[in-house]
N, C-alpha and C positions, 0 to 999 in steps of 0.2 A: 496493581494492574488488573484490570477487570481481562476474562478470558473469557473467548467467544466459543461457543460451539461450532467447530469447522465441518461445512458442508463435507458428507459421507458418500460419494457419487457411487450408483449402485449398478446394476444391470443394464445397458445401453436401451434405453426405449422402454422406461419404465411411463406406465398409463399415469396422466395425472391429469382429470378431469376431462377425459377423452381425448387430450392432448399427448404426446410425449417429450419424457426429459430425454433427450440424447445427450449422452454424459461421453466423457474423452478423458484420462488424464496422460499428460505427455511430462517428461524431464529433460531438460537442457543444462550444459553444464558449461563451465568455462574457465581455463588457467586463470586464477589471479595473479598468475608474476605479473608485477611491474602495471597492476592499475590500481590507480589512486581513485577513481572518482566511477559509483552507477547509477544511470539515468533508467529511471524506470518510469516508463508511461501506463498507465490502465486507465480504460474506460470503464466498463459496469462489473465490479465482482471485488470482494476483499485484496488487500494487499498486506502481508504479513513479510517482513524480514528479521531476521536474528542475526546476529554478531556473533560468529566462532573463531574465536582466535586461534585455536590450532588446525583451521581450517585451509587449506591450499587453494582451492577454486569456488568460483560462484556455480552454487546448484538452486535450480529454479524446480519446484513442481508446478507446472500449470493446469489444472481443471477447470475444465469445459463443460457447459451445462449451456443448452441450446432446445427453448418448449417448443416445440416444432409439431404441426399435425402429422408428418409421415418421414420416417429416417430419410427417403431422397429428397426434402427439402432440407433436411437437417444439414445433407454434407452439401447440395447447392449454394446452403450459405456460407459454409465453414470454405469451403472454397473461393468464394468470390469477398468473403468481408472478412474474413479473419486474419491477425495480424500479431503471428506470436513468433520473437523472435527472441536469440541472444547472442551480441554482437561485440567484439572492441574495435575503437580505432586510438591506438596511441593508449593514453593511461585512461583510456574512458571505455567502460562497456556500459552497450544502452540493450534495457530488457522491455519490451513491447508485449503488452495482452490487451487486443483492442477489436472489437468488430469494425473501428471507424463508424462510417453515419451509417450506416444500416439501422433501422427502426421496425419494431416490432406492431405490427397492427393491431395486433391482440394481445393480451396479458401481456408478462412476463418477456424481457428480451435476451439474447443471448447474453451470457458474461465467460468472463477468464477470471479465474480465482489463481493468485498470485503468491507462494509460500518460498521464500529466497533466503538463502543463507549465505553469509560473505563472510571476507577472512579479514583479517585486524589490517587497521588501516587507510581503512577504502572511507570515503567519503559517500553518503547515499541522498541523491535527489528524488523526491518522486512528485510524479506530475499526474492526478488521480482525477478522474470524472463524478464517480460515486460510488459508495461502499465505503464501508471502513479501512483502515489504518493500524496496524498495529506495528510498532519496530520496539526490539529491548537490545543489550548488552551491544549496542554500537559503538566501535572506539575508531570513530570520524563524525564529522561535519553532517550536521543531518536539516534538510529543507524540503518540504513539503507545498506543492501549491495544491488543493484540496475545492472542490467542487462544491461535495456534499457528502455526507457520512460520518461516523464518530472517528477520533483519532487517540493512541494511546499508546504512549512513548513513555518505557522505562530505562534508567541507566543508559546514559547515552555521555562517553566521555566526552566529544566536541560541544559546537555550537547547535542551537537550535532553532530556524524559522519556518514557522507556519503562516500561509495565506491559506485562511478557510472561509466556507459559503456557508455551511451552516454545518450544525453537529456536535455535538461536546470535545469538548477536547480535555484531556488527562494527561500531563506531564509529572514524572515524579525521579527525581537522583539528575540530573546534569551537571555536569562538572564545568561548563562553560556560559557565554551568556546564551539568554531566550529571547525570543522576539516573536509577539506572535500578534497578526492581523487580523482577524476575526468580526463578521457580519453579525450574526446570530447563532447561540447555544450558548452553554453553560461552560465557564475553562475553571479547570483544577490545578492550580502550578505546586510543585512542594520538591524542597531538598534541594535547590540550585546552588550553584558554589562560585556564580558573577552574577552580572545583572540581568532584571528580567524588563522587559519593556513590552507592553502590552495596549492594543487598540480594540477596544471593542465598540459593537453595534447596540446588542441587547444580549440579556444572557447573564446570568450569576457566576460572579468572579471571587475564588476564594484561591489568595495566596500566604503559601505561609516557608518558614524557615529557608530565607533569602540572602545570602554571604554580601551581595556587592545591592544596589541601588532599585527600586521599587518606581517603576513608572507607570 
C-alpha cells in the first residue's frame, strides 16, 4: 500500500500567497452497537478509513482547510456551505464532509479531509467527489463510487466495488470477490481469494495471484 503524506493543518490563517489557509480540525464520534452498514459522502479532500476490530464506536477526525483572502470570509463560508456531520438511523450511520456546490473563484477550493476508523463488522460505502481513497484492515463489504483521485485498498475481508472516473487504483489481500468499473488510470489488483471482474476505459491493467475467475 502506497502511504500519503497527511495534510499537517498548522496555525489558523497561515499566509499562502497572500491568501490564507484557515485550518479547523473537529472529531465526531459514534456508538457502533448495532450498525452494520457507513455511508460516507465527501466532496473535495482525502478520505482515509481503517478497520479496528476492537474498536466500539466510529471516530471521525475531520480537517478543514478553507484559502480564503480574510478569516471573516473563511467562517461566511464554513457557515453557509459546509456540511460535516455524523449520523445513524437504524443500522446505518451516514458521515458527511462536503462544502456542497459552493465554488471557489480563485485557486484552491475549500475541502474536508476525512480520517474514520470503524469497528469489525460494519460494511463501508463511500460516495467521493475528488481526492484520494485510502481503506485497509476492513472486515465488511466495501463500495466506492469515486469521481476522481487515486484509490488504495488493503486487506479488506468482504467484497469489493469500485465505480471510478479517473485515478489509479491499487487493490491488494481481499478475501471476497472485486468488481471494478473504471474509465481512465492505471488498476493494480493482487491476492484475491474469489473472482475479480474488471471494466476498463484505458489505463494499465496488471493482475496477478487470483483464487476464483479472471474477467
Amino acid at each position: 500500500m502506497r502511504h500519503f503524506p497527511l495534510l499537517l493543518l498548522l496555525a489558523t490563517g497561515q499566509a499562502v500567497g497572500g491568501w490564507l489557509n484557515v485550518t479547523e480540525s473537529r472529531d465526531l464520534t459514534l456508538d457502533g452497537a448495532g450498525i452494520e452498514r457507513l455511508e460516507i459522502r465527501s466532496g473535495h479532500g482525502f478520505v482515509v478509513v481503517t478497520g479496528e476490530p476492537d474498536h466500539g464506536q466510529i471516530t471521525v477526525q475531520a480537517d478543514i482547510r478553507i484559502p480564503v483572502a480574510s478569516e471573516e470570509k473563511a467562517d461566511a463560508i464554513r457557515a453557509e456551505h459546509l456540511d460535516l456531520s455524523l449520523t445513524a438511523d437504524g443500522g446505518t450511520a451516514r458521515l458527511v464532509g462536503d462544502f456542497g456546490d459552493y465554488v471557489a473563484w480563485r485557486g484552491d477550493g475549500p475541502r474536508v479531509m476525512l480520517t474514520v476508523q470503524v469497528p469489525a463488522g460494519v460494511d463501508v460505502v463511500i460516495n467521493d467527489g475528488t481526492g484520494y481513497i485510502e481503506v485497509s484492515n476492513l472486515d465488511g463489504d466495501l463500495e466506492i463510487d469515486d469521481g476522481s483521485g487515486s484509490i488504495d485498498l488493503e486487506n479488506i475481508s468482504g467484497s469489493v466495488k469500485i465505480r471510478d472516473g479517473s485515478g489509479w487504483i491499487d487493490v491488494d489481500q481481499v478475501d471476497a470477490n472485486v468488481v471494478i468499473e473504471d474509465r481512465s488510470g492505471a488498476i493494480s489488483v493482487s491476492r484475491v481469494g474469489a473472482d475479480v471482474v474488471i471494466d476498463d476505459g484505458s489505463g494499465r491493467v496488471n493482475v496477478r495471484d487470483v483464487s476464483g475467475d479472471l474477467t
